[in-house]
N, C-alpha and C positions, 0 to 999 in steps of 0.2 A: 504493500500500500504506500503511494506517496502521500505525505506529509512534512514535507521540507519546504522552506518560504524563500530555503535561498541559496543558488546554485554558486559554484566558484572556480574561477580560470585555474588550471594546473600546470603555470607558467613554471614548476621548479620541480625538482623531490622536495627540496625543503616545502615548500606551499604544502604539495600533495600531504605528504608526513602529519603537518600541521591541523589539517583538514580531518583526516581518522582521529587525530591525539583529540582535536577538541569534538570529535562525535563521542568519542569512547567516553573521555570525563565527563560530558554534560551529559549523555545522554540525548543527543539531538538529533537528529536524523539531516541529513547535508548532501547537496546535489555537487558531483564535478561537472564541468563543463568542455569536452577536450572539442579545442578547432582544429580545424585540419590543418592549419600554420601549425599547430601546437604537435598532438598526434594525428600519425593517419597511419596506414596501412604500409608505409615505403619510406616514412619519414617524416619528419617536423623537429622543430627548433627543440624541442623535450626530448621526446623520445618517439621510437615506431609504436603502434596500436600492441603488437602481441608482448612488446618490452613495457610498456605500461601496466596492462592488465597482470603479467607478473607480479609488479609492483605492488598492484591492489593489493594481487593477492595476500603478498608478506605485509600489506599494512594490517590487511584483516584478520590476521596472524596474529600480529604485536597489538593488536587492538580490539580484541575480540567482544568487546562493549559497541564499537564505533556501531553504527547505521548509514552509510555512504554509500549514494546510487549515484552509475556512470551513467553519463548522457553524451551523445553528441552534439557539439553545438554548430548551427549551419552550415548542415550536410547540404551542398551542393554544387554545383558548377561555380567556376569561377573563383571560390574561397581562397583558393590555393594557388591561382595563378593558370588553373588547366582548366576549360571549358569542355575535356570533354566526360558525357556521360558515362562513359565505362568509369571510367576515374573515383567518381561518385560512387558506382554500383559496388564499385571493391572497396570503397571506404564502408558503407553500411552490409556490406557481405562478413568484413571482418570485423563490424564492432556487432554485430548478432554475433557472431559464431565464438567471439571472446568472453560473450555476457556481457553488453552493454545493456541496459534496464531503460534509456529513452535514447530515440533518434530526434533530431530538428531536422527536417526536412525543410530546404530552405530555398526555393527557386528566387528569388527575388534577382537574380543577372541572367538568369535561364529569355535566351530572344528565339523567335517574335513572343514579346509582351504576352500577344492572346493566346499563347499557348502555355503559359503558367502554369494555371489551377491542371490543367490534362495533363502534363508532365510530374505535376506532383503528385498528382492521385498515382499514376503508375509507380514512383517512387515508394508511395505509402504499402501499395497491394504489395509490391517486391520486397519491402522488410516484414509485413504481416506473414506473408508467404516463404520465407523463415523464420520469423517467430510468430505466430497469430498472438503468442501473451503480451509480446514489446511494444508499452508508450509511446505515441504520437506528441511531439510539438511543432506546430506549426504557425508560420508565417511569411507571407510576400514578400512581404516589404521591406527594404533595408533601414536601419533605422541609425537615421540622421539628422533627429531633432526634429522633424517634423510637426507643427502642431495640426492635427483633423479637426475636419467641423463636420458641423449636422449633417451638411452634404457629403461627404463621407461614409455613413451611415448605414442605409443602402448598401451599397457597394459592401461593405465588411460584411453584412447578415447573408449577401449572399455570398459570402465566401464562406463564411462560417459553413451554414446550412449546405453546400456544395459537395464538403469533407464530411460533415458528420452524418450524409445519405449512406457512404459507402463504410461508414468505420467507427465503431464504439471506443474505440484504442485514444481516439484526441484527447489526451493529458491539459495540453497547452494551447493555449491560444497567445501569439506574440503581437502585440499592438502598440504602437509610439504613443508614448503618453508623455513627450516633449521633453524626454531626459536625453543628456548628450554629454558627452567626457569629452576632452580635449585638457592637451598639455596635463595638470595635475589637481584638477578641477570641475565640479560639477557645472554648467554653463548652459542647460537646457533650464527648462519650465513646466514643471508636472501638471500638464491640462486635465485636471480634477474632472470637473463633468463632464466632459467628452468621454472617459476611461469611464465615469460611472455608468453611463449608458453601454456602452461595452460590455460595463459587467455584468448588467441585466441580462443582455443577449444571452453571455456565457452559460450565467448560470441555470438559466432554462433548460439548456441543453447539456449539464453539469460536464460542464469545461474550465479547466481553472484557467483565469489572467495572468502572463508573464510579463514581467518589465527586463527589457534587457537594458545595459548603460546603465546601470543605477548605482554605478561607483561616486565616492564621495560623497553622498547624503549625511547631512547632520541626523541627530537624534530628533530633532521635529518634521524633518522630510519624511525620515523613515514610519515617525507614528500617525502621518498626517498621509500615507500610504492604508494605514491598517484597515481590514473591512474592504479596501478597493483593490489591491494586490495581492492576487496570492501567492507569488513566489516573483525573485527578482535573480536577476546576474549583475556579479560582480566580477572582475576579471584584472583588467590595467590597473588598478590600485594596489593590487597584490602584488603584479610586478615589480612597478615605484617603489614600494614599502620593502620589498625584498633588498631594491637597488638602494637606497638610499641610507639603508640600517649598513648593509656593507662601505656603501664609499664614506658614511659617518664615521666607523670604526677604523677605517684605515686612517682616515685624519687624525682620530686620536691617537692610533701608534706609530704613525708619521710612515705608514706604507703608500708607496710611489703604485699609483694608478692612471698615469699616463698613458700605458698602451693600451689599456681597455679603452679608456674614455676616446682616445683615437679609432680605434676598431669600430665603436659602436656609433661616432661621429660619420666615419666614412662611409659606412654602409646605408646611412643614410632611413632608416625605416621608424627614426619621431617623423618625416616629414607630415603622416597623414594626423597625427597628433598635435600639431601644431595650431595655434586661436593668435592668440593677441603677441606673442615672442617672435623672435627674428631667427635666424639661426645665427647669427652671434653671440646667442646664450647658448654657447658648447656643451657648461653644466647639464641646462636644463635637457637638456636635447640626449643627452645620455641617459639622467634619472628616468626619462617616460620612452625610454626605446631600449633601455639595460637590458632589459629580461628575454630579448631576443637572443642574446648572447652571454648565457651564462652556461653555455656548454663549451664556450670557448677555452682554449686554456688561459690565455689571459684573465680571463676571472679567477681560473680554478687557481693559478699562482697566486691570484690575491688570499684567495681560499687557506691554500694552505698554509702561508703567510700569517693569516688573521689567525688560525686553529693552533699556533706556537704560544698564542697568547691569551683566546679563551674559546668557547665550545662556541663558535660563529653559528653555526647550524642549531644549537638551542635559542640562542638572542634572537636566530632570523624566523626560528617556530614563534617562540614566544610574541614578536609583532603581530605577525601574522593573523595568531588565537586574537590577539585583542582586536583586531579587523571584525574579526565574526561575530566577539561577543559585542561589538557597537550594533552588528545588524540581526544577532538572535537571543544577546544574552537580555535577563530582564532587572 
């Protein structure tokens, strides 16, 4: 049964790790979120799909309290850089056959436009038709802060009702509810009664609401969610906090992190992260692009570096945990 409110990017082992320690101790039940940048079946900045779900397993091991369901997070063309459908079909081939517990099916780069909702349905019958038990989330749309209005409306109920003709499996329903990340900051605007109407639909058809982007919410975003949200993602914040707890400690023991911060500069992948900075803030541009490159070695010499001097890997769990208890502790 799910009952988790709040799903989370598996930008590290450490995150991951962090993630069971604080299911196990509290007792909460917690979603991952792996994207195809992150894992997939051939590779990702983490790790490959079958090296992860290993992972799980020794977490569920060492943490045999935890509650932690895999999900994928927008499963489809384009996420990755590849358009094509086979691509897709071996990323949900292998997160069924690994025990993934929800797929996002996610056409929203899938052209011509009017072929959307018909490409996704056949995506949905193809993971049913390996698993008929495996969770649906779904959503169109990419979501970049967009605020919907009433005219809107329409158009979402017949999307809704289009999916849930052929399939009792819709867990999720994904809807912009005007939140947007950028740089290290929340910069959208949670359109309250647009989503509440939303949630009417939903719940007719008992669908839970998903908010994706809903990193960095204060303590009154988050409560001011309650009742309209039933579950959120959080993702680039965990990275940041990963990157940040590290380049804080090497300051203080005065370790030289010039070629990361080079690596991570040149490669360039804050650009799409980027709001109101220049890229003459080189800091900044590392901190929210770090976690692309922490399998680099240049981190890991920071790594080991930092671990002569204390348990880097507990300091980077322990942020992490207080990340979730802002968004599940009470």
């Amino acid at each position: 049964m799910i009952k988790s409110s709040l799903a989370l990017g598996p930008m590290s082992s450490e995150i991951i790790e962090a993630i069971f320690l604080y299911s196990h101790f509290h007792r909460k039940q917690l979603m991952i979120i792996a994207s195809k940048n992150q894992i997939d079946y051939d590779g990702g900045y983490v790790m490959k799909t079958k090296e992860f779900m290993e992972f799980v397993k020794k977490m569920k091991e060492n943490y045999p309290d935890s509650d932690v369901l895999i999900a994928r997070d927008h499963g489809g063309p384009l996420f990755n850089g590849n358009s094509d459908l086979n691509d897709v079909y071996k990323t949900f081939e292998e997160d069924i056959k690994s025990g993934f517990d929800i797929i996002h099916v996610d056409f929203c780069h899938y052209q011509p436009r009017e072929r959307q909702l018909e490409e996704t349905k056949k995506a949905i019958e193809y993971c049913l038709n390996l698993n008929p038990r495996i969770k649906i989330e779904i959503g169109t749309d990419e979501n970049i802060g967009t605020n919907y209005g009433i005219m809107n409306l329409k158009e979402i109920e017949n999307e809704i009702n289009y999916f849930k003709e052929f399939s009792d499996n819709i867990e999720f329903y994904v809807i912009q509810t005007g939140s947007l990340v950028k740089e290290i900051n929340q910069v959208g605007n949670f359109n309250k009664e647009f989503v509440k109407k939303i949630l009417e639909m939903l719940k007719s058809r008992k669908i839970k609401l998903k908010e994706h982007n809903a990193d960095y919410l204060s303590k009154a975003e988050i409560q001011e969610r309650e009742g309209i949200i039933d579950a959120m993602n959080i993702a680039p914040q965990l990275g940041v906090i990963q990157t940040m707890t590290t380049l804080k400690k090497c300051l203080i023991y005065g370790i030289d992190f010039t070629d990361f911060l080079n690596e991570v500069y040149e490669k360039e992948r804050w650009k799409k992260w980027m709001h109101n900075n220049t890229s003459d803030n080189k800091f900044l541009c590392c901190v929210i692009a770090g976690h692309y490159h922490f399998a680099s070695n240049n981190y890991k010499k920071i790594i080991e570096k930092l671990n002569e001097r204390e348990n880097i890997k507990e300091t980077i769990t322990n942020e992490i945990m207080g990340v979730i208890d802002h968004y599940v502790g009470k």
